[in-house]
C-alpha positions in Angstrom: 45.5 15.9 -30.5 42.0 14.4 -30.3 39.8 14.9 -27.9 38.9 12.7 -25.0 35.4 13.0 -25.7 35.8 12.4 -29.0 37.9 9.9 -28.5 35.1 7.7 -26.5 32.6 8.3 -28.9 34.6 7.3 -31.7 36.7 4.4 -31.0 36.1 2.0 -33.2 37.3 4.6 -35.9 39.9 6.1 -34.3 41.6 2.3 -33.7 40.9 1.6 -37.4 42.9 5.3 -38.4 45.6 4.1 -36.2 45.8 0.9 -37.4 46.1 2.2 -41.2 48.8 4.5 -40.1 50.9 1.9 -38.4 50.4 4.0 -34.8 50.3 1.1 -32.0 47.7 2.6 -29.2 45.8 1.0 -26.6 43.0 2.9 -26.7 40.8 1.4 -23.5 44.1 2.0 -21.6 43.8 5.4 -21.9 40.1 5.8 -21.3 40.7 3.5 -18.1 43.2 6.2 -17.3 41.2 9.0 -17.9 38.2 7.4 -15.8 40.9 7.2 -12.6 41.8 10.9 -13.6 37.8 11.8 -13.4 37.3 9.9 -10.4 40.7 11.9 -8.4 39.3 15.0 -9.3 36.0 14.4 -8.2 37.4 13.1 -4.9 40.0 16.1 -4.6 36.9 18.5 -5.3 35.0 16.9 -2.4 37.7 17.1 0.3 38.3 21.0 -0.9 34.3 21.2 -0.3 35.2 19.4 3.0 37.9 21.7 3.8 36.1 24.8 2.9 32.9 23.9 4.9 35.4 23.1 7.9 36.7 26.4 7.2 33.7 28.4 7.3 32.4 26.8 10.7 35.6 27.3 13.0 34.8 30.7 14.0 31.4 29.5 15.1 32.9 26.7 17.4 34.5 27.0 20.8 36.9 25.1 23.0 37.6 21.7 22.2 35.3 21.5 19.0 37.2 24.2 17.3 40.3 22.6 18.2 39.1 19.0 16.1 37.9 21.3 13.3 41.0 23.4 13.1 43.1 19.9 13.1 40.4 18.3 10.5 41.2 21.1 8.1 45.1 21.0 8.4 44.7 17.7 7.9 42.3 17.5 4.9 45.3 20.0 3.6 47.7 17.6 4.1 45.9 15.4 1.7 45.4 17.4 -0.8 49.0 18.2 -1.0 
């Protein structure tokens, strides 16, 4: 298995070595894939910063605020699953 990395760098070969080997690929599907993948797990790393920051703050905050905060992080843990 090649790397991704590789992969991108290298396109142009690798689609010529698939094409000599018969080995149908659609190579700028995959790297549009992998871009979406990059991008989700940047955005799942920023709500878990989010959530963590949340986290660290509730037992400074009273009353009311605490409550939003306490329901902001069950909620940001709802979307991350």
């Amino acid at each position: 298995m090649l790397d991704i990395e590789y992969i991108q760098a290298n396109i142009k070969g690798i689609e010529e070595a698939a094409k000599n080997k018969n080995f149908p690929i659609d190579l700028p599907k995959l790297l549009e894939v992998n871009e979406q993948r990059r991008d989700l797990i940047h955005k799942v790393d920023q709500l878990r910063t989010e959530r963590n920051t949340i986290s660290k703050n509730i037992p400074k905050l009273q009353g009311e605020e605490k409550q939003n905060a306490i329901q902001q992080g069950k909620d940001l843990r709802v979307q991350l699953g």
